[in-house]
N, C-alpha and C positions, 0 to 999 in steps of 0.2 A: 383669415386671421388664425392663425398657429395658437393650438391651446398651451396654456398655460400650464398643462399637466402632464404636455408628450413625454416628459421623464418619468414619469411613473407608468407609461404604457409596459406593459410584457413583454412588448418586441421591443422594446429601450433599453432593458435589461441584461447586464454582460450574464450576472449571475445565472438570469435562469438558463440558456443553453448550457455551461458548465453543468447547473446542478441533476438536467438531464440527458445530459451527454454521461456524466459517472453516473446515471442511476443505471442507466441501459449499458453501459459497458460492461458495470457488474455484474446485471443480469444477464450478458452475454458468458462470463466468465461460471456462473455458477454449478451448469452442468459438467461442463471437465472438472470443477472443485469437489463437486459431490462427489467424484467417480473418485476420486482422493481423500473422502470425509477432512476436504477441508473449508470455514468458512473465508470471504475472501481478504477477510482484514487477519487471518492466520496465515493464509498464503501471503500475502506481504510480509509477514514478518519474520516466515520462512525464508522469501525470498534474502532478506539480509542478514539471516544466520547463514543460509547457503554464500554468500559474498564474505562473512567475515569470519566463521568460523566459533567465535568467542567475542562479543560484544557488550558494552555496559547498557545497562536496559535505558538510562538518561538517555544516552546518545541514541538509541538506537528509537525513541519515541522523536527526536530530534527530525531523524531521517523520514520515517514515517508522517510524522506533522499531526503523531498522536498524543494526548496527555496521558500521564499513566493511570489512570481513572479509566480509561479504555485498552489502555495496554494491558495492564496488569493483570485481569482477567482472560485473554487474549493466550498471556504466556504460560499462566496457570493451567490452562486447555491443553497445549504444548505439551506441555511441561507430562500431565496427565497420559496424554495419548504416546510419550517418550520419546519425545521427536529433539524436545530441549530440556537443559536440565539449568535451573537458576540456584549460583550460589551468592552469599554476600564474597567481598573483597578481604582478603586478610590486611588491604592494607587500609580499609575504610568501609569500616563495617556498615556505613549508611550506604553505600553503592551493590547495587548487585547485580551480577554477571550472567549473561546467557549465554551458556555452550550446547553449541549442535551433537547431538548424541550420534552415533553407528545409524540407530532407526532414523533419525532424520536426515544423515546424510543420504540414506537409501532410499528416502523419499522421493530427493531430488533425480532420478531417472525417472521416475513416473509423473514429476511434475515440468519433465522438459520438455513435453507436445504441446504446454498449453501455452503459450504466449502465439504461437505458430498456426492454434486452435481459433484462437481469438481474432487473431490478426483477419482469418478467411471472413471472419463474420462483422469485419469492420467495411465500410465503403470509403477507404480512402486509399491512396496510391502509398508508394512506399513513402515520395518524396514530403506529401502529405502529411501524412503519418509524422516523417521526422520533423517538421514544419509544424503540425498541430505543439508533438513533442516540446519543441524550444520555447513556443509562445507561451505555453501554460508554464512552465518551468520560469520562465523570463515576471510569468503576473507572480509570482510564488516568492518571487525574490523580494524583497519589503526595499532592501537597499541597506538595512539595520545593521548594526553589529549588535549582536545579542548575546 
């Protein structure tokens, strides 16, 4: 007779391989980060100044799937180390804007080993990889308009 509780088993669990699949990815990523002094939720948010150039900090916690209770700290570090510089919006002064500075666009050559870095230290094929990619992106999507 099948318990009544096999959903609560640990191998039933979507969440927990996800939440240690990202713990260990992270920790994969750290050592190229350090060698960058950057931590890995700043490299994210590198990576989409380096993509956009000038971005509203809303959208760009949007992108991320951070609030700004964690962002915002985040860009203050940036911002500090001169990598980005935040203004408010002259056309809405509750909005405010990240722009990539000179120093963080010159980041971006020494942050372009690492995905390539990471990649050696994952066990999965390339196909894999883009296959892992889609599924997780695919559970991400709520279906919502927000």
């Amino acid at each position: 007779m099948a318990d009544n509780y096999d959903t609560l088993k640990l191998e039933n669990q979507i969440c927990f391989p996800l939440y240690a699949c990202s713990k260990e990815i992270v920790r994969r990523y750290k050592p190229f980060l350090d060698e960058l002094d950057l931590t890995y939720t700043q490299y994210i948010a590198m990576l989409v100044m380096w993509e956009h150039k000038q971005i509203n900090v809303k959208n760009m916690g949007r992108l991320l799937f951070l609030d700004s209770g964690t962002l915002t700290p985040v860009l203050k570090k940036l911002e500090q180390k001169g990598y980005i510089l935040r203004t408010r919006s002259s056309k809405d002064e509750r909005m405010v804007i990240a722009n990539i500075t000179e120093k963080g666009e010159q980041l971006k050559g020494s942050a372009a080993l690492v995905p390539q870095k990471v990649t050696q230290c994952v066990n999965l094929t390339k196909e894999e990889a883009e296959l892992l990619y889609a599924l997780l992106y695919k559970a991400l999507d709520k279906g919502e308009d927000e």
